[in-house]
N, C-alpha and C positions, 0 to 999 in steps of 0.2 A: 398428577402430571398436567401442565399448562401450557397449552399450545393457541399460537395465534397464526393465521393466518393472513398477507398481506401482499402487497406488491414488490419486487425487491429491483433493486439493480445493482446487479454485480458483475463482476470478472469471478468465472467458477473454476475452479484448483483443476477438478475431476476431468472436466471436457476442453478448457481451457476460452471458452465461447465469453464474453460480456454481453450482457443482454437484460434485460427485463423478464423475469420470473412473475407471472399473475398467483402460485400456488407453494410458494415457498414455504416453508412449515420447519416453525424453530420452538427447540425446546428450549424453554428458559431455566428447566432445572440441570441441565449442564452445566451450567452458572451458579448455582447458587453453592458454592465450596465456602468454607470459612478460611478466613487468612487474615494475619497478627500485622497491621501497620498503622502507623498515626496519621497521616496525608493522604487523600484520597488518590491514584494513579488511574490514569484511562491510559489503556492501549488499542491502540491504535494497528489493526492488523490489515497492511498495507501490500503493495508490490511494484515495485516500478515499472515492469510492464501491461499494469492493471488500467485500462482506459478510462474508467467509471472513477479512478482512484483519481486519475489526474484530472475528472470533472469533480471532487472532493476538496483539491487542493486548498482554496479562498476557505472552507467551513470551517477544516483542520487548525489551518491558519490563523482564523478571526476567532476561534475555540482557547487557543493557545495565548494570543496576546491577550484577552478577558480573563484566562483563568490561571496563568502560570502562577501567580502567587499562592491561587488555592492547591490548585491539582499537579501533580507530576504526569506528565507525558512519554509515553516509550510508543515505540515502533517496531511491530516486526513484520518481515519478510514471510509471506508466505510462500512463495513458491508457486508462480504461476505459470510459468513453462517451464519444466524441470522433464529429463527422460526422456521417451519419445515422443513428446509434448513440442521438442524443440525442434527449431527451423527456420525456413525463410518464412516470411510474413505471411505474404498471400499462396503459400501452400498450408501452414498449420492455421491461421487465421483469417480464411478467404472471406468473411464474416466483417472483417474490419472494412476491406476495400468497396464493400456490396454496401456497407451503408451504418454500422454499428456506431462508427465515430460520429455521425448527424445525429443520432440520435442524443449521445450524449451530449454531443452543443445544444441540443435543445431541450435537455432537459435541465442542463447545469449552468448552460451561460459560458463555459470555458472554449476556447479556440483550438483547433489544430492546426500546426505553422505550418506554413509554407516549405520547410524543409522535411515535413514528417509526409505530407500530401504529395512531393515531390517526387520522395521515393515510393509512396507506397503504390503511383500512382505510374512510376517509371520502371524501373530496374527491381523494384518488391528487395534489395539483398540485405534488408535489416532482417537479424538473423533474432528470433525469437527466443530468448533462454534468460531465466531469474538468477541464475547463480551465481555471477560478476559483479552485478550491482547491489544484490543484497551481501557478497564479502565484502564491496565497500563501506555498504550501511555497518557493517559489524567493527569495522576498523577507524569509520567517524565516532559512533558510539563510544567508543573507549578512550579517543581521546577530547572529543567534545560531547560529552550526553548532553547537554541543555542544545545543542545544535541536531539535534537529530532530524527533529521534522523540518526543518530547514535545509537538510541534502537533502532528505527524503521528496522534497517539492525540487528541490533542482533538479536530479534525476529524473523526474516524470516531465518537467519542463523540456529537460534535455531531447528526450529520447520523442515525446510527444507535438513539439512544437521546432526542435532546431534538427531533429532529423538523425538526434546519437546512435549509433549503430551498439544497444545495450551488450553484444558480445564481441566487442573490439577494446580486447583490452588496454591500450595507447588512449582511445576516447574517454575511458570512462576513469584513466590517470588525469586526463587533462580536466574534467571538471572537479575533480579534485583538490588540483593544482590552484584552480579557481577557488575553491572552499578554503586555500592555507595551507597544503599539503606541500611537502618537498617531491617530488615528480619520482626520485630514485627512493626514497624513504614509504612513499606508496605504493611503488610499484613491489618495491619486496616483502611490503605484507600481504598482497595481493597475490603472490605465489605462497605463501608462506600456509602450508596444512592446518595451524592452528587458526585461520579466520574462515579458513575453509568450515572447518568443524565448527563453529561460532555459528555459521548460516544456517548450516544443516540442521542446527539445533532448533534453530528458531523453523524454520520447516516444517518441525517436527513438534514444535509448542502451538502452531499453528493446525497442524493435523488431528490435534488431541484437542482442540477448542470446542467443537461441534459446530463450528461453522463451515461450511463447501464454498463459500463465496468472500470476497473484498470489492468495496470497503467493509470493516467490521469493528465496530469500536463495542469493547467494557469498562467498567468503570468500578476500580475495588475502593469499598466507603465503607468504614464503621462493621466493620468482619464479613459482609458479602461483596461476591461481586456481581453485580447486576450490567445485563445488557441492554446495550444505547443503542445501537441502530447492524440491522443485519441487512447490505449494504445502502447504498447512496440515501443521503438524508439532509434536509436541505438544514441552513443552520437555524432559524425561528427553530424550528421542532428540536432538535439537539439542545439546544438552550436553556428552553423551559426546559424539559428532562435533567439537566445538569443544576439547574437552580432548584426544581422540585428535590431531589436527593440530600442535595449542598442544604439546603432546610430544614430537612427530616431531626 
């Protein structure tokens, strides 16, 4: 068994805190399962109300435009407020208003808009819960896969910068609507139990990873799947790693 020890930054599932971890401790043999594909896939284990996620956004991004010809990309929702995890902001995440969102501007370079400070800083009634926006992730995916990490950034843009209230269901039709969605054609999948059960799953593929934290990328190459970063990482270091492999 191989264990490293390092710095992390993540959004954590369990506590639901983003923060800096000095003693995180990841098994790598979680990972190494064997699986039958010809194109290397990284996943991308994500949340849209993962702050550190949405100081990932640009890596993700600039990952993707370099490597789509090589690599396939998926996204899944973990589930970071889910249960009685859910709420208003600054009662389940008094953490964010105290100072957690500086730190990720200055570790990642990304901004918090004016609309997301506004309220957090006002009225707090953005309502804390994963489970809206990752049924939308489930219902982009299906009908656009090559667009996934593409909501997946507008939703954290959303919710992180223009102030979306991620459990207002009307808000998060209208970014939709934005992405090419018909407004009444979204909304009814949006009710609809089978995207329900699509999230859940992913939840639940998320649970069974051995990761507790996001961002969380792996990467399946040539029958393993090896892990790229247990959370935030900047992209120089994901690079090399992804070119070291892509080599092998």
């Amino acid at each position: 068994m191989k264990k490293k020890e390092k710095t992390n930054f993540t959004c954590d599932t369990k506590t639901g805190i983003c923060s800096s971890n000095e003693s995180i401790l990841q098994n790598e043999n979680n990972f190494d399962k064997r699986i039958d594909i010809q194109k290397p896939q990284l996943i991308y284990y994500y949340d849209a109300l993962c702050g550190w996620c949405y100081g990932f956004n640009s890596v993700i991004t600039e990952l993707q435009k370099i490597y789509k010809h090589k690599i396939d990309f998926e996204l899944i929702s973990g589930g970071l407020f889910l249960g009685n995890r859910t709420g208003y902001i600054n009662d389940i995440a008094p953490y964010i208003k105290e100072g957690a969102y500086k730190n990720v501007e200055a570790t990642t370079g990304v901004k918090f808009g004016e609309g997301f400070l506004t309220e957090l800083f006002g009225e707090g009634k953005i309502v804390l819960n994963s489970l809206l926006p990752a049924i939308a992730l489930c219902i982009v995916k299906e009908k656009f896969p090559k667009r996934q990490l593409e909501f997946g950034e507008l939703l954290l843009k959303a919710i992180y910068f223009e102030g979306l209230n991620p459990d207002n269901l009307s808000g998060v039709i209208d970014y939709a609507f934005k992405f090419g969605f018909d407004k009444n054609e979204f909304e009814m999948k949006m009710k609809d139990d089978v995207y329900k059960r699509m999230a859940e799953k992913e939840f639940n593929i998320f649970q069974s990873s051995g990761f507790t934290g996001m961002p969380a990328l792996t990467i399946e190459n040539k029958g393993k799947q090896i892990v790229l970063s247990n959370g935030y990482t900047n992209f120089d270091v994901l690079r090399l790693k992804l070119e070291d492999l892509l080599n092998q």
